[in-house]
Every structure is written in structure tokens, then in C-alpha cells.
N, CA, C and O atoms as a CHARMM CRD file, in Angstrom:
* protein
*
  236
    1    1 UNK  N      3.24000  -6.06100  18.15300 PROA 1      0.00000
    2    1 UNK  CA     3.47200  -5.11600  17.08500 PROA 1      0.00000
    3    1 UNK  C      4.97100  -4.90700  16.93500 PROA 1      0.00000
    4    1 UNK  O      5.76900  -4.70900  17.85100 PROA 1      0.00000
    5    2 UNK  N      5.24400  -4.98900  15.53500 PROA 2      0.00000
    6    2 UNK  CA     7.04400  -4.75300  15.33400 PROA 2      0.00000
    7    2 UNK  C      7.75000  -3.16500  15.63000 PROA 2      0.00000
    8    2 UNK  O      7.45000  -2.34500  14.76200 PROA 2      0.00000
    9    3 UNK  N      8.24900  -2.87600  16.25300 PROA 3      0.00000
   10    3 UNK  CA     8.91600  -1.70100  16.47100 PROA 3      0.00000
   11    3 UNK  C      9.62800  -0.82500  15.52400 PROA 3      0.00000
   12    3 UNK  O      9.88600   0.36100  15.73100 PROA 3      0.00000
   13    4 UNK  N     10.05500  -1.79600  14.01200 PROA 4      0.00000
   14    4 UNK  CA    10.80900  -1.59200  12.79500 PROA 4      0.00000
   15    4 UNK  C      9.64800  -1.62300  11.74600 PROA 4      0.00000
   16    4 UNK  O      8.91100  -2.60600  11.66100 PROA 4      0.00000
   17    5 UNK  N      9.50200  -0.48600  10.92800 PROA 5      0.00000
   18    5 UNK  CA     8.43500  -1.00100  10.08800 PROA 5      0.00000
   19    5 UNK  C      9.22100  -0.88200   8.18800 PROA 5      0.00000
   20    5 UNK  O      9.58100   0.13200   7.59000 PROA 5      0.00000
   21    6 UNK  N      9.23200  -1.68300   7.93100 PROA 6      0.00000
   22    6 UNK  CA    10.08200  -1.10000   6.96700 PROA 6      0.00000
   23    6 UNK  C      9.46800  -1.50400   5.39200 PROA 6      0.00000
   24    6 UNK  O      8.42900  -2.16200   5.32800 PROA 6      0.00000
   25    7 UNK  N     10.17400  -1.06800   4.14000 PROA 7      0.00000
   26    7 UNK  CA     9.49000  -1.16700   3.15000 PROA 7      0.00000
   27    7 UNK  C      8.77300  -2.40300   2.61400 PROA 7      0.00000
   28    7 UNK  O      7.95300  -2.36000   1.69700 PROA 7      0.00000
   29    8 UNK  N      9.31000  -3.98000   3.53700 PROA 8      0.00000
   30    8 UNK  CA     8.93800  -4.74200   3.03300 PROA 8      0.00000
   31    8 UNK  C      7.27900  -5.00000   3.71700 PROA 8      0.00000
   32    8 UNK  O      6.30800  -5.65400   3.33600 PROA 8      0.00000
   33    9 UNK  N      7.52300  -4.22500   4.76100 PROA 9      0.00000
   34    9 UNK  CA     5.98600  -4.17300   5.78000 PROA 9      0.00000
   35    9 UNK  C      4.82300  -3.45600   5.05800 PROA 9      0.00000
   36    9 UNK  O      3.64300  -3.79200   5.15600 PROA 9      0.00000
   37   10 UNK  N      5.19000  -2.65800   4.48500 PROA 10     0.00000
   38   10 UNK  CA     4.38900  -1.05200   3.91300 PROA 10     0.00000
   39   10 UNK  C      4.36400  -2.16400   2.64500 PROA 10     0.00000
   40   10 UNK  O      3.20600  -2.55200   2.48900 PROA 10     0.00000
   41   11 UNK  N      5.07100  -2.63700   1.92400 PROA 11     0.00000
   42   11 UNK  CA     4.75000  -3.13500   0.63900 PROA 11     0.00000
   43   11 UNK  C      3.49600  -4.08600   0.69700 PROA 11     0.00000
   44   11 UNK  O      2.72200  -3.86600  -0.23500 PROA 11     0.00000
   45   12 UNK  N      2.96400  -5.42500   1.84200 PROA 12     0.00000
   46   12 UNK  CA     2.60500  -6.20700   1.75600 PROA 12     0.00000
   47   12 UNK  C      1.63900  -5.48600   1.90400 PROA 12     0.00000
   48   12 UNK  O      0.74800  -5.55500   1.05800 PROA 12     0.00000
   49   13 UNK  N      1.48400  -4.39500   3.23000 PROA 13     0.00000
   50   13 UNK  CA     0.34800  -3.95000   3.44400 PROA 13     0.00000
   51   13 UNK  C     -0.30400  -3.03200   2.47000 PROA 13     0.00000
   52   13 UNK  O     -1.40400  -2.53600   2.71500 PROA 13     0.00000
   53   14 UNK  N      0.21700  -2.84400   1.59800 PROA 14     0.00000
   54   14 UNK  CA    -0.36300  -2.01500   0.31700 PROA 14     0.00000
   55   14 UNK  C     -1.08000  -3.06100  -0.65900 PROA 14     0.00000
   56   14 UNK  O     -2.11800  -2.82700  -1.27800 PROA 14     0.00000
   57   15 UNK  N     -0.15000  -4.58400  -0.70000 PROA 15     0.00000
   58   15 UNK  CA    -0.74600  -5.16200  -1.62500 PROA 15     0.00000
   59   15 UNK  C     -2.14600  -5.43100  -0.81600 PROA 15     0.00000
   60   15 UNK  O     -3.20400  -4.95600  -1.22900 PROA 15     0.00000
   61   16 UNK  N     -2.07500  -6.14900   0.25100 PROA 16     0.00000
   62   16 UNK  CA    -3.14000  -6.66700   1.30100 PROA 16     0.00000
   63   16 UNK  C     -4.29500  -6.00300   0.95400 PROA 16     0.00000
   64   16 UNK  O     -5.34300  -6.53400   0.58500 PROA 16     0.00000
   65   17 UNK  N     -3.92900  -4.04700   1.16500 PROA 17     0.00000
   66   17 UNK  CA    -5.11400  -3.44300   1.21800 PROA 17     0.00000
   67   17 UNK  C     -6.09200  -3.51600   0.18800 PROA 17     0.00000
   68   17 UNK  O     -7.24100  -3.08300   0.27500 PROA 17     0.00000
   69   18 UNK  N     -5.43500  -4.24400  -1.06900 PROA 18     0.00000
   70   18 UNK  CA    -6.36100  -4.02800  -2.24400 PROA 18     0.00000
   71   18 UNK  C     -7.65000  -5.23700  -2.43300 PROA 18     0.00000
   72   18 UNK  O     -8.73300  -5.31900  -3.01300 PROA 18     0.00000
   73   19 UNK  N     -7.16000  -5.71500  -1.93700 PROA 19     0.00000
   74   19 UNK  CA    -8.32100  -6.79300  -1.31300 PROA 19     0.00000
   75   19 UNK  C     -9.17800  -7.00600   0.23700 PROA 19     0.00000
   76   19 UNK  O    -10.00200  -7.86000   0.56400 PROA 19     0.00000
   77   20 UNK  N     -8.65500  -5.96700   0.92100 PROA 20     0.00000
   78   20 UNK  CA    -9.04100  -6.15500   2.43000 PROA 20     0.00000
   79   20 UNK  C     -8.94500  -4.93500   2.92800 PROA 20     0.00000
   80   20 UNK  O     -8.27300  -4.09100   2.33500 PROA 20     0.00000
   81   21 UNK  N     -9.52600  -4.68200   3.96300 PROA 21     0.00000
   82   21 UNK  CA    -9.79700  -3.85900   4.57300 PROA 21     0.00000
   83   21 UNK  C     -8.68300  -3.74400   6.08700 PROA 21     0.00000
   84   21 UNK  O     -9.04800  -4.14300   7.19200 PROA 21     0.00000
   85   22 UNK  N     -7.65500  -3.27700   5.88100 PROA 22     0.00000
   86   22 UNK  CA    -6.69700  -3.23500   7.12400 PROA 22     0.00000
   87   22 UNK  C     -7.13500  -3.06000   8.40000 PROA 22     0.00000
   88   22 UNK  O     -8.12600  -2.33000   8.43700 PROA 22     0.00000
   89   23 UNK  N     -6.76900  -3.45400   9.45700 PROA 23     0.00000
   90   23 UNK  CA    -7.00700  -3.09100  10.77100 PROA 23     0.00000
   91   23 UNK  C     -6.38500  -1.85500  10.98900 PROA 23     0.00000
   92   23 UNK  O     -5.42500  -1.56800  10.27300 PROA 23     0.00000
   93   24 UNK  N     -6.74300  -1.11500  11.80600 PROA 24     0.00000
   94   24 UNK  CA    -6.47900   0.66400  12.18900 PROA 24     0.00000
   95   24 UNK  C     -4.90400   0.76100  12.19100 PROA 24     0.00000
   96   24 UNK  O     -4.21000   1.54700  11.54600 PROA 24     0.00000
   97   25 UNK  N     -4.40300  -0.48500  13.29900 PROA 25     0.00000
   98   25 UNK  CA    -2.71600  -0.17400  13.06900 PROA 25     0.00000
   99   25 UNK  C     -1.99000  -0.46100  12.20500 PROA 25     0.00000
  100   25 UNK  O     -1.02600   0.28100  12.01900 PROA 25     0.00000
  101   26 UNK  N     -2.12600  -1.34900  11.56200 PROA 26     0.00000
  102   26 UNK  CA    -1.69200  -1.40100   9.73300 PROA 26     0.00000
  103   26 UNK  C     -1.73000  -0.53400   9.18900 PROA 26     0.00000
  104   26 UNK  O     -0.70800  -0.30300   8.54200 PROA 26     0.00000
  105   27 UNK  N     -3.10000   0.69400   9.06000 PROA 27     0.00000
  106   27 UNK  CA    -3.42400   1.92300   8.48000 PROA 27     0.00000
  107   27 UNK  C     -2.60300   2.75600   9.28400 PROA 27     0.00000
  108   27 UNK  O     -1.76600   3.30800   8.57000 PROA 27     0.00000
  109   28 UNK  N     -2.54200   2.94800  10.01000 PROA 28     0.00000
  110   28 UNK  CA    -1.53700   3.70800  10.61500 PROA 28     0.00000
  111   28 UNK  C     -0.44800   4.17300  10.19100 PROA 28     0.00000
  112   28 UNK  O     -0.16300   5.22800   9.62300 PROA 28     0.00000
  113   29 UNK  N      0.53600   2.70300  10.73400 PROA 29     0.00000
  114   29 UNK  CA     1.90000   2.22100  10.47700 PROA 29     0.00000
  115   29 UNK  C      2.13200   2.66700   9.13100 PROA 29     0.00000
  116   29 UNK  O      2.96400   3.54100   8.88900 PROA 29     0.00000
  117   30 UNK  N      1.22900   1.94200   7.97100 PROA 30     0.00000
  118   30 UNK  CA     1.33400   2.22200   6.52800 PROA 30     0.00000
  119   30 UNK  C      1.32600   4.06200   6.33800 PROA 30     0.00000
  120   30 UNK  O      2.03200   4.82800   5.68200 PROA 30     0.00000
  121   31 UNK  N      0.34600   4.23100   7.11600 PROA 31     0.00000
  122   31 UNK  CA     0.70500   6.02200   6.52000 PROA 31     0.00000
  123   31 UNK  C      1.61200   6.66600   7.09500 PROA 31     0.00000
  124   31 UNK  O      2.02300   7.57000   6.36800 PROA 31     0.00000
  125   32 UNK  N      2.31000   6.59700   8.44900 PROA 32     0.00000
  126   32 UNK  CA     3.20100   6.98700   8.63000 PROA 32     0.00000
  127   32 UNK  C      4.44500   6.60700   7.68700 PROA 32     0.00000
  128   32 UNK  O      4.83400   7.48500   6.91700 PROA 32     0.00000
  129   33 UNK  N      4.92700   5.68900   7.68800 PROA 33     0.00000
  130   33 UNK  CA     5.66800   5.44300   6.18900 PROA 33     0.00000
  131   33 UNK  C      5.59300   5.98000   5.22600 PROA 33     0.00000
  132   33 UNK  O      6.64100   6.43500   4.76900 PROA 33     0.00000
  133   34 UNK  N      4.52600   6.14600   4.58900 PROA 34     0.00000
  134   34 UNK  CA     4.50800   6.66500   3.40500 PROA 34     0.00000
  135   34 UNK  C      4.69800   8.65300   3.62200 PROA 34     0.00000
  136   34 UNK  O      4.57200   9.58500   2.82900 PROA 34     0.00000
  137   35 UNK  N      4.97600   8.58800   4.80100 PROA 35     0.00000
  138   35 UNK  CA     5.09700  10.17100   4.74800 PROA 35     0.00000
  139   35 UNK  C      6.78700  10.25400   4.91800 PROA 35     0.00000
  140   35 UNK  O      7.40800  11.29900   4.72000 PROA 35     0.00000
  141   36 UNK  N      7.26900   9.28200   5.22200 PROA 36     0.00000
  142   36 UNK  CA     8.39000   9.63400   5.33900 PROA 36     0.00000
  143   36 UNK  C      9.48700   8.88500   3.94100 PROA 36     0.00000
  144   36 UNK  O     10.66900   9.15000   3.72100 PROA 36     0.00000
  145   37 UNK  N      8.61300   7.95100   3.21500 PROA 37     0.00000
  146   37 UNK  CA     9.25900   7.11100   2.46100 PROA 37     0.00000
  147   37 UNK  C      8.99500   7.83300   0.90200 PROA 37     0.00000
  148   37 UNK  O      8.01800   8.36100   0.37100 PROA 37     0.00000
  149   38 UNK  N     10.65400   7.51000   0.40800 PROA 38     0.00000
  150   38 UNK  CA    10.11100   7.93800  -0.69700 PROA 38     0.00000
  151   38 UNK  C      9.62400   6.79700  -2.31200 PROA 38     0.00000
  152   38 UNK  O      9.10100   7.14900  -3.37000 PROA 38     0.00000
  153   39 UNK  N      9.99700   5.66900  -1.93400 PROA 39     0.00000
  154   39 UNK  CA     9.92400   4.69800  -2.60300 PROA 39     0.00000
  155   39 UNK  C      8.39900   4.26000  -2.51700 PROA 39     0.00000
  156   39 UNK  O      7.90200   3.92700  -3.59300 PROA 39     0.00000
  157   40 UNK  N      7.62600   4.21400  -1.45200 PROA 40     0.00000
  158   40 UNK  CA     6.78300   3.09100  -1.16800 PROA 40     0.00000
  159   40 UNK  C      5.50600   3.86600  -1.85100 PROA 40     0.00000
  160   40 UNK  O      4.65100   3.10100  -2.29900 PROA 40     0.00000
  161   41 UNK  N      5.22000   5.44500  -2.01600 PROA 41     0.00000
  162   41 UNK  CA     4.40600   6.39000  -2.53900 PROA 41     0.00000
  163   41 UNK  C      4.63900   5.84700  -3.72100 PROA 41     0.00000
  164   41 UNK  O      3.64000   5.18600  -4.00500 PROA 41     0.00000
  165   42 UNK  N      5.55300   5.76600  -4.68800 PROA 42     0.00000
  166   42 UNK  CA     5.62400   5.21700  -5.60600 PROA 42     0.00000
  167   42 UNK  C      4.64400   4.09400  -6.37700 PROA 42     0.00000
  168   42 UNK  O      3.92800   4.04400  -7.37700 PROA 42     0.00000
  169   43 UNK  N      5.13100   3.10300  -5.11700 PROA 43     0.00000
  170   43 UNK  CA     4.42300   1.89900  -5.59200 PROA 43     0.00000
  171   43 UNK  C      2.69800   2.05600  -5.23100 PROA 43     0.00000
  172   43 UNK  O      1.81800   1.44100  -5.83300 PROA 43     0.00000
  173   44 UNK  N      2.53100   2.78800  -4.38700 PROA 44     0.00000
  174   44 UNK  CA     0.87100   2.93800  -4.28900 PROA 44     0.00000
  175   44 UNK  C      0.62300   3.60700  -5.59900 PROA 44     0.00000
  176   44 UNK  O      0.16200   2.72300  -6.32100 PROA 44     0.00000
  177   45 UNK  N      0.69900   4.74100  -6.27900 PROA 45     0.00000
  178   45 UNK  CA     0.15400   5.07500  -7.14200 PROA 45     0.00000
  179   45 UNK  C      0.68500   4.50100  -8.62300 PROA 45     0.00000
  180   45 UNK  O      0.49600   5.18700  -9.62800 PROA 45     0.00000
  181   46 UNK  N      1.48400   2.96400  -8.71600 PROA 46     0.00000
  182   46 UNK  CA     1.98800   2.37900  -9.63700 PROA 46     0.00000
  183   46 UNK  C      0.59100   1.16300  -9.44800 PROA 46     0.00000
  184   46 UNK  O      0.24600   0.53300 -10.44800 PROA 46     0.00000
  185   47 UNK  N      0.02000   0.97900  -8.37900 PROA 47     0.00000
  186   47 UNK  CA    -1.20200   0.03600  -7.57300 PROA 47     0.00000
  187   47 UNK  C     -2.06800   0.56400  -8.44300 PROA 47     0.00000
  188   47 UNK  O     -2.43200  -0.09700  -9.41500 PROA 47     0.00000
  189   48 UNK  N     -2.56900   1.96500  -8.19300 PROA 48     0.00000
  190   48 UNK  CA    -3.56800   2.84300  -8.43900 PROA 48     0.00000
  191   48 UNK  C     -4.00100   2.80600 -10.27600 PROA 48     0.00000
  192   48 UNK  O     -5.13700   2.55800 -10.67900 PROA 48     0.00000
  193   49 UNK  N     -3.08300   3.04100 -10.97500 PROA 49     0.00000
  194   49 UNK  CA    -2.90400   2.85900 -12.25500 PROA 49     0.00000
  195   49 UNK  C     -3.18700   1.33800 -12.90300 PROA 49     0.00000
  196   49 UNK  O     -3.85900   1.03700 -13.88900 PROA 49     0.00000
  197   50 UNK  N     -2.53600   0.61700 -12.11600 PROA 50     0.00000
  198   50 UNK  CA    -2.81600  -0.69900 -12.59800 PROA 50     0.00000
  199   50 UNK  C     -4.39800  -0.85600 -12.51300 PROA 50     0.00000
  200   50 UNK  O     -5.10700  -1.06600 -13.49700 PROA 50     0.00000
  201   51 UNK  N     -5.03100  -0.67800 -10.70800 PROA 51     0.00000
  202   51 UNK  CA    -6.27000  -0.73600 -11.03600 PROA 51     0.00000
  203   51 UNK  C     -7.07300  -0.19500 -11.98100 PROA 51     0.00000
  204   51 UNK  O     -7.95900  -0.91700 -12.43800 PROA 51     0.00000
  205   52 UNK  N     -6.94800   1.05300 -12.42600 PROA 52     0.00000
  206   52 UNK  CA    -7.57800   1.82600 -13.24700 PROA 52     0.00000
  207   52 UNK  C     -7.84200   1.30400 -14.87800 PROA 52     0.00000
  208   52 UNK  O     -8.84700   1.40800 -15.58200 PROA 52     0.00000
  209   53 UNK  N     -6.14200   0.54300 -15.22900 PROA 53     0.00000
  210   53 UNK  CA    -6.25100  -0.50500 -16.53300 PROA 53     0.00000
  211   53 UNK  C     -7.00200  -1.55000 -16.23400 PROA 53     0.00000
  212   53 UNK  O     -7.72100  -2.08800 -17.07500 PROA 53     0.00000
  213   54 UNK  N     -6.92800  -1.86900 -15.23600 PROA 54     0.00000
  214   54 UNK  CA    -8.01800  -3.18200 -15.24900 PROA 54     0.00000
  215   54 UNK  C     -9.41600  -2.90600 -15.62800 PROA 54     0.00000
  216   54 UNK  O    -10.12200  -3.36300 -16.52700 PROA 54     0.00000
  217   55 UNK  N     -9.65500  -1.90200 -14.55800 PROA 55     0.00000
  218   55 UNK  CA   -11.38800  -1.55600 -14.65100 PROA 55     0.00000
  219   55 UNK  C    -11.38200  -1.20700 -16.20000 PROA 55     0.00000
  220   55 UNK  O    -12.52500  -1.06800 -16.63300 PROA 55     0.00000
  221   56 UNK  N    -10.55700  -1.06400 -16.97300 PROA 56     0.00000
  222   56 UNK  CA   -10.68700  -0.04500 -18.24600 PROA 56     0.00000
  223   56 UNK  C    -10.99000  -1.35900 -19.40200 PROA 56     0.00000
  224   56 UNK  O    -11.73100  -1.35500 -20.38600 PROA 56     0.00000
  225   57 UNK  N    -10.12200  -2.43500 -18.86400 PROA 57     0.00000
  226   57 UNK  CA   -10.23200  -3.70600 -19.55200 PROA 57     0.00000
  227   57 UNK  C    -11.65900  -4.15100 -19.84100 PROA 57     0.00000
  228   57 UNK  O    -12.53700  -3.98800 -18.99300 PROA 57     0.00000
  229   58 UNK  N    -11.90700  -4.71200 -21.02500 PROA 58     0.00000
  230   58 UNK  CA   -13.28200  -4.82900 -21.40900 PROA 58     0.00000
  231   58 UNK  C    -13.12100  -6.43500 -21.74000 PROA 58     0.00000
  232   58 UNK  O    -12.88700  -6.75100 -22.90700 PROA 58     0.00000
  233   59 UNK  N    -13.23500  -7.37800 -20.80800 PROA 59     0.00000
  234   59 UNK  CA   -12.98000  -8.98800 -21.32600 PROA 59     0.00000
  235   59 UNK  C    -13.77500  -9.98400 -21.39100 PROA 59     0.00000
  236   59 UNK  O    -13.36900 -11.07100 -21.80300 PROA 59     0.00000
């Protein structure tokens, strides 16, 4: 396990999660970050929205 977790870690693991189901320390790691980060909250609920246009998409 990396000792440094940094935005590029929290980023993948955000994309990852949207297709997969993380292992506990990924979930972890990722939420501790996001409590302290102010960028990476961002991009989860920029995730969140996108999904929401999709499901909304009628194709």
C-alpha cells in the first residue's frame, strides 16, 4: 500500500468505482481524501451529473 495518496490516486479510484466495486482500502484511502481535498469532491459530483445525463439519454 502507497504511503502518499494523492489526487491522481483518488481520481482513478473514482473513475474505477463507476464500474467496480472497490476493495475496503481503496474506499477508505478515497474517503479520507475527499475529506480533506478540495478538488477531488468536485470531480465526484461532476461523475454524478454526468451519470444522471446519461440515464436521462433516451437512444
Amino acid at each position: 500500500m502507497k504511503l502518499r495518496y494523492t489526487c491522481k490516486d483518488a481520481t482513478a479510484h473514482i473513475l474505477a468505482s463507476q464500474d467496480q466495486v472497490l476493495p475496503w482500502h481503496a474506499r477508505l484511502l478515497l474517503s479520507l481524501h475527499l475529506r480533506i481535498c478540495a478538488a477531488c469532491p468536485r470531480l465526484v459530483a461532476q461523475m454524478a451529473l454526468l451519470r444522471r445525463a446519461m440515464r436521462g439519454l433516451r437512444l
